[in-house]
C-alpha positions as CSV (number, residue, x, y, z in Angstrom):
1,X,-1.4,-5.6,-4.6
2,X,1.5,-1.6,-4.6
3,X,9.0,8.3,-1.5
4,X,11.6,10.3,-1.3
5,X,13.9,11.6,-3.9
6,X,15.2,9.1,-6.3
7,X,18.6,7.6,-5.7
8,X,21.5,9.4,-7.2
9,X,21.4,6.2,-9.6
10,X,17.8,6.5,-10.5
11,X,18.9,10.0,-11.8
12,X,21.3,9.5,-13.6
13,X,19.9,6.9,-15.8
14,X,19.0,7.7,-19.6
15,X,17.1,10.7,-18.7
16,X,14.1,8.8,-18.6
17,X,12.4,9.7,-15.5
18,X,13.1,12.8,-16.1
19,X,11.5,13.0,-19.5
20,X,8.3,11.4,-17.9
21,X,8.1,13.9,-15.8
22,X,8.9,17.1,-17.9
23,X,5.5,16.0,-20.7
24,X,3.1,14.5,-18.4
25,X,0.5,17.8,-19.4
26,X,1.6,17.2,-23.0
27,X,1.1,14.0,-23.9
28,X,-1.9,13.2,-21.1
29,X,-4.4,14.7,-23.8
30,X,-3.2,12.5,-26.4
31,X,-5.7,9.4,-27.7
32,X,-4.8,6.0,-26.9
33,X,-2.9,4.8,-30.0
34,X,-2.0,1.1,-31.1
35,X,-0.6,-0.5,-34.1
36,X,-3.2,-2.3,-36.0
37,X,-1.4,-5.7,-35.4
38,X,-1.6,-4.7,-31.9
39,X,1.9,-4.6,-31.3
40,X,3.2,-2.2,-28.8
41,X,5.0,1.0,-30.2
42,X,8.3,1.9,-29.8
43,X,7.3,5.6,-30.3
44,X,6.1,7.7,-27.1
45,X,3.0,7.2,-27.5
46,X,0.4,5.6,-24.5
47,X,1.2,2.1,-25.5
48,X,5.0,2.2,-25.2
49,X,5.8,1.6,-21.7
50,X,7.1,5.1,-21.2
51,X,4.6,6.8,-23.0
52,X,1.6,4.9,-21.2
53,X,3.2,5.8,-18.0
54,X,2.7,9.7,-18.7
55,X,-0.8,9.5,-20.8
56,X,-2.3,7.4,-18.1
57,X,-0.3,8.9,-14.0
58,X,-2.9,12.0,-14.2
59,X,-5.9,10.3,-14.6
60,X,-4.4,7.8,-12.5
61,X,-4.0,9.9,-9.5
62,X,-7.4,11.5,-10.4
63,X,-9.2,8.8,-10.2
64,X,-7.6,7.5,-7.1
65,X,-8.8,10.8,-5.5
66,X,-12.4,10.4,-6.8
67,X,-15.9,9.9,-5.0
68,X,-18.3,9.5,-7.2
69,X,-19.3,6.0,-8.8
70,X,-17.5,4.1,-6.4
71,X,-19.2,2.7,-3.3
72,X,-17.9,2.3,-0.2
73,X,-17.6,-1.2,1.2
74,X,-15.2,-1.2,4.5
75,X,-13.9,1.6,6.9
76,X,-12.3,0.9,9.9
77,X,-9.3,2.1,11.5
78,X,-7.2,3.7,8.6
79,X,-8.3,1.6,5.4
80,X,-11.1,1.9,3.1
81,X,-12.3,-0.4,0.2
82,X,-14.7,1.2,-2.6
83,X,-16.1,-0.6,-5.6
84,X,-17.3,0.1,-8.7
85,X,-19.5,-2.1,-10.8
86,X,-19.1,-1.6,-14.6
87,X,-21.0,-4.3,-16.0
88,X,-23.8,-5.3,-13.2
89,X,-24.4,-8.1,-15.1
90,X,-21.3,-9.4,-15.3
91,X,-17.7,-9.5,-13.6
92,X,-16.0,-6.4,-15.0
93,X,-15.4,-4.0,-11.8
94,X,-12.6,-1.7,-10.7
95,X,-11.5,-1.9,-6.7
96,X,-10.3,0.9,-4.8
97,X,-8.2,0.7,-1.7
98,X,-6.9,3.3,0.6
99,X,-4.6,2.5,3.9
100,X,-2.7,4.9,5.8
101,X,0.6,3.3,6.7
102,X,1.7,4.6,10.6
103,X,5.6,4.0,11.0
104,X,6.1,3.0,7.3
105,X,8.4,5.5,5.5
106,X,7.4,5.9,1.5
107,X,10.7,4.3,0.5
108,X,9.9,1.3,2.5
109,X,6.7,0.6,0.7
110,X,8.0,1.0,-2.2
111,X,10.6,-1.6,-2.0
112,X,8.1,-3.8,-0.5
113,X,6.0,-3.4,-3.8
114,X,9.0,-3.9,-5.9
115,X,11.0,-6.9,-3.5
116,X,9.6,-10.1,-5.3
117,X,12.0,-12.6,-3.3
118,X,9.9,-10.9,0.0
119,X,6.3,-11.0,-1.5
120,X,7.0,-14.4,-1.9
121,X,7.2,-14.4,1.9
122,X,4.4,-12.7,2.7
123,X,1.9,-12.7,0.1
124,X,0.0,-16.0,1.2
125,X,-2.1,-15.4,-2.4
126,X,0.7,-16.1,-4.6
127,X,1.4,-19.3,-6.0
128,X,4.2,-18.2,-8.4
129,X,5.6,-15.2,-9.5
130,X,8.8,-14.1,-11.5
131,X,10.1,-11.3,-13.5
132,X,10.5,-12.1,-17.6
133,X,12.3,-9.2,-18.2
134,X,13.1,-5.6,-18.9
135,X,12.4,-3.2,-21.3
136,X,14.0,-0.1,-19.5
137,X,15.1,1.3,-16.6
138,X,11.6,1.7,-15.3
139,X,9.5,-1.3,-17.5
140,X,9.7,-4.7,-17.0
141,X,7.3,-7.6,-17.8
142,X,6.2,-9.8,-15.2
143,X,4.5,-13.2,-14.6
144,X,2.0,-13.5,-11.3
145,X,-0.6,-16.3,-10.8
146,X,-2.9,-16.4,-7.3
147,X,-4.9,-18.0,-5.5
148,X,-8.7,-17.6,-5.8
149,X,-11.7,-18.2,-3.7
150,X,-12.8,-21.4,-3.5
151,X,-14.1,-23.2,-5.5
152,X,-13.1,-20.2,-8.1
153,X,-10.5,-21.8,-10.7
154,X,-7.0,-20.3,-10.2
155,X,-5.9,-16.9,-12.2
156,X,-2.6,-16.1,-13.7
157,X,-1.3,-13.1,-15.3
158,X,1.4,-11.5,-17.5
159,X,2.0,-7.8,-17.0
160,X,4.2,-4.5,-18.2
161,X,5.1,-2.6,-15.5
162,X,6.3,0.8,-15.2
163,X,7.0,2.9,-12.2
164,X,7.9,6.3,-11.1
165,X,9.8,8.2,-8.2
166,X,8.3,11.9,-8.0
167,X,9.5,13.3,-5.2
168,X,7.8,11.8,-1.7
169,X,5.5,10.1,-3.8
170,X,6.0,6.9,-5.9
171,X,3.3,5.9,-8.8
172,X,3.7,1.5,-9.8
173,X,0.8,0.8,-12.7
174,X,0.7,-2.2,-14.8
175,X,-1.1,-3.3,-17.8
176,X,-1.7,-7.6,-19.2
177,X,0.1,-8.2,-22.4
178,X,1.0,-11.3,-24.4
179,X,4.8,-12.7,-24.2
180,X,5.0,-15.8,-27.1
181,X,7.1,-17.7,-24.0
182,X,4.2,-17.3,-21.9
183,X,1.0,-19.1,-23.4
184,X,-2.0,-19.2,-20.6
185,X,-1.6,-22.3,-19.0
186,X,-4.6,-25.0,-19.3
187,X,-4.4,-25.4,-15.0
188,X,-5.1,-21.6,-14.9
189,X,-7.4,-19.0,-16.3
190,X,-5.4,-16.2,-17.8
191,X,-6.8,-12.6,-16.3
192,X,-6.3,-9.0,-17.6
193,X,-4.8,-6.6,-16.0
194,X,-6.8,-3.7,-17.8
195,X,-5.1,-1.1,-15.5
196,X,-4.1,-1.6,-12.3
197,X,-1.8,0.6,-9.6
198,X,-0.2,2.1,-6.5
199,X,-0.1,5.6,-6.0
200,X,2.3,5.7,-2.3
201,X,2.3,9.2,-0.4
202,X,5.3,10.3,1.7
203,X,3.3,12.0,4.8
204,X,6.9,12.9,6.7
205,X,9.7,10.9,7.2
206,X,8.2,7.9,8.5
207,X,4.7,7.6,7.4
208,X,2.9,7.8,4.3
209,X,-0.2,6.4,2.5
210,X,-1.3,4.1,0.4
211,X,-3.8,3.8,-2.8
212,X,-4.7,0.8,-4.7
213,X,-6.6,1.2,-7.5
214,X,-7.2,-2.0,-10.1
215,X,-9.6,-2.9,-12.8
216,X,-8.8,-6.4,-13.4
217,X,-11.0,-9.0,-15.7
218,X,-11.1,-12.2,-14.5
219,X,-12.1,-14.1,-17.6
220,X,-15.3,-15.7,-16.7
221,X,-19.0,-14.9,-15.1
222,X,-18.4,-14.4,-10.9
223,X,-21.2,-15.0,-8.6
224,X,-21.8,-11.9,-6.7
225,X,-20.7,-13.5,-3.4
226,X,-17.2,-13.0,-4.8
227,X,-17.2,-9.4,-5.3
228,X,-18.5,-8.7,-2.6
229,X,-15.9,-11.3,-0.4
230,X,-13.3,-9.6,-2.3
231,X,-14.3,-6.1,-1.3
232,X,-15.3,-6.9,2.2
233,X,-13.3,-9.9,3.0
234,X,-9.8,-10.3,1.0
235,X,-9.0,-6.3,0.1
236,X,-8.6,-5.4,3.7
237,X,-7.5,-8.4,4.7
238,X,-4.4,-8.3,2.0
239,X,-3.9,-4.9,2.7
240,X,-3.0,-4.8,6.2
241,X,-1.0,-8.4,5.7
242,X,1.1,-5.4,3.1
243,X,1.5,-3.1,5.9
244,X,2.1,-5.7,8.1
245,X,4.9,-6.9,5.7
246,X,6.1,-3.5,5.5
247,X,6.8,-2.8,9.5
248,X,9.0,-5.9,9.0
249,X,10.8,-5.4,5.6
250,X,13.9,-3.4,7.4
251,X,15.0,-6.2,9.4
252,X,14.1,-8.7,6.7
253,X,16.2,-6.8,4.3
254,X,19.5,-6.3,7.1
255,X,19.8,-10.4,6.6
256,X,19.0,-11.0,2.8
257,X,20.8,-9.2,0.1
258,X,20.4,-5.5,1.7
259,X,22.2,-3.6,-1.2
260,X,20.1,-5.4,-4.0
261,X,17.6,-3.2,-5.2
262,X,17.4,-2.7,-9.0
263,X,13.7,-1.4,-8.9
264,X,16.7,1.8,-7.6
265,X,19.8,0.8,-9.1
266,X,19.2,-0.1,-12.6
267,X,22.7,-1.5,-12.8
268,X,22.3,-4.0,-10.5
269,X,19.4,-6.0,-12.9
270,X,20.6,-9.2,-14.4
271,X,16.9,-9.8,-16.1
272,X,17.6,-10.3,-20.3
273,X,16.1,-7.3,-22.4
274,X,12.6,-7.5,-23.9
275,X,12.2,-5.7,-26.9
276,X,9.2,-4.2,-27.2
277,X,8.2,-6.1,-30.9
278,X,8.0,-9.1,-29.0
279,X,5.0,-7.8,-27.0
280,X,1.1,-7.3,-28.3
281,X,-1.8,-6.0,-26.1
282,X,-3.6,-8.8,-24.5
283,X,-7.5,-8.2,-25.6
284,X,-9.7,-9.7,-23.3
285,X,-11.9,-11.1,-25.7
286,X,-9.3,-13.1,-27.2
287,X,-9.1,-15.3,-24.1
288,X,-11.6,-18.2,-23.4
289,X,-14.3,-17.0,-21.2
290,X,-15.1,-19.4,-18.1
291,X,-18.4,-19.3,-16.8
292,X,-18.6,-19.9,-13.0
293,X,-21.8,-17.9,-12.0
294,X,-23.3,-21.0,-10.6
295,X,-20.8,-21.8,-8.4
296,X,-21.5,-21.6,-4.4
297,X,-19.4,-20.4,-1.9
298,X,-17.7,-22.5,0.2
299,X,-16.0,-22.3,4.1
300,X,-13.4,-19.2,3.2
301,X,-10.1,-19.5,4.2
302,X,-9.9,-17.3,7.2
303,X,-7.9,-20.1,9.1
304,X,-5.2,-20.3,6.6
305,X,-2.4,-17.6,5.7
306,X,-3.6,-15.4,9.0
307,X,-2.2,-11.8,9.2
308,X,-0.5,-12.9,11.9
309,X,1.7,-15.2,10.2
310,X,5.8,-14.2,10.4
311,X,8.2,-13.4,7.9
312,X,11.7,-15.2,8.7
């Protein structure tokens, strides 16, 4: 689960950013548009990286502020979890969460989001995650596989990822595609990230807020005891284990590798280039479906991984 000014750095980069944010209006009306092999576009349209960043960050942020279809499922002390059933029948539903983050400037969070050696410290759901490559100075792809529920088989997932500094706010979305390196594995069930995001809110110098807004498929028929764990159970539990992580991230930083931030300092990446031709959409419906409706819940794992747990 992921503000003030960019970084000189940032800035200077390509003109990028700054493109993104001069034709957001412009191109947000445009249709979705795909190559019929399903290859991603090198063109600015909403399936090059850049292009998908502006087409999709007003509805984004839209949606994000939206009440109606979405049902609330926890409320308590700062941090709400809605969800929204698309298919009532099946698995497909978007979560929303919503967390305001007391002593945890914007910046902070961001480089909490984007810090993958310190997720792997904190993030008690990850069993492996790592960065393929990048595409630009904002775009990378990504590999992340977590744990599920038991007795839920495993999910794994390959992502682009774009983000955006605008002002005090910060904007992280990422959608699944296919790298030919990257098969699904047969010990995991590949998910798709149909959209998924975090929209960060500088509220002053050293607060700000937090929206997490994802419609994942997990490529199979869920019992219903799992949506509802996950909304009731696992969001807010994740979530404040993220804010949590977040308090502690300064000092965490002071001691490992404090000036290495490329998610800032685009110069500082080492990750190989991905061309964009070696990419394709992943379509859900070309992965196998797994059908675990019938499975039962077990004891959940409240004892393991508890928010409390340190980060040395």
């Amino acid at each position: 689960m992921p503000f003030s000014p960019p970084s000189s750095q940032t800035r200077a980069a390509p003109g990028l950013l700054h493109r993104v944010a001069q034709s957001v209006e412009e191109v947000s009306s445009r249709p979705w548009r795909k190559s019929r092999s399903g290859t991603i576009s090198k063109s600015w349209t909403c399936t090059s990286p850049q292009g998908w960043m502006r087409c999709t960050r007003g509805g984004f942020r839209a949606e994000c502020e939206a009440a109606a279809g979405w049902s609330l499922t926890y409320s308590r002390a700062g941090l709400a979890v809605w969800v929204q059933l698309l298919e009532p029948d099946k698995s497909l539903h978007r979560i929303k969460c919503q967390m305001e983050c007391k002593d945890v400037a914007a910046e902070t969070l961001y480089d909490v989001l984007h810090d993958i050696e310190y997720r792997k410290k904190w993030d008690t759901n990850v069993i492996e995650t790592f960065d393929i490559g990048k595409l630009t100075v904002n775009a990378d792809v990504g590999y992340y596989a977590w744990k599920c529920p038991k007795p839920l088989k495993n999910r794994d997932v390959i992502t682009l990822r774009s983000w955006l500094p605008m002002g005090t706010d910060y904007i992280i979305m990422n959608y699944s595609v296919k790298h030919p390196k990257y098969p699904p594995r047969k010990d995991m069930v590949r998910a798709v990230s149909i959209l998924t995001g975090y929209w960060i809110q500088g509220k002053g110098a050293t607060n700000c807020a937090l929206t997490y807004l994802a419609q994942v498929d997990p490529k199979g028929s869920l019992p219903k005891w799992v949506v509802n764990k996950s909304s009731q159970f696992l969001a807010p539990k994740a979530m404040k284990k993220m804010y949590k992580a977040c308090l502690k991230y300064p000092d965490w930083k002071q001691k490992h590798n404090p000036h290495f931030k490329p998610w800032l300092f685009p110069e500082q990446s080492t990750l190989p280039a991905v061309a964009l031709s070696e990419l394709s959409i992943q379509h859900a419906d070309s992965l196998e479906h797994i059908d675990e409706s019938a499975l039962s819940e077990t004891k959940d794992d409240r004892g393991e991984a508890s928010d409390e747990d340190s980060v040395n």
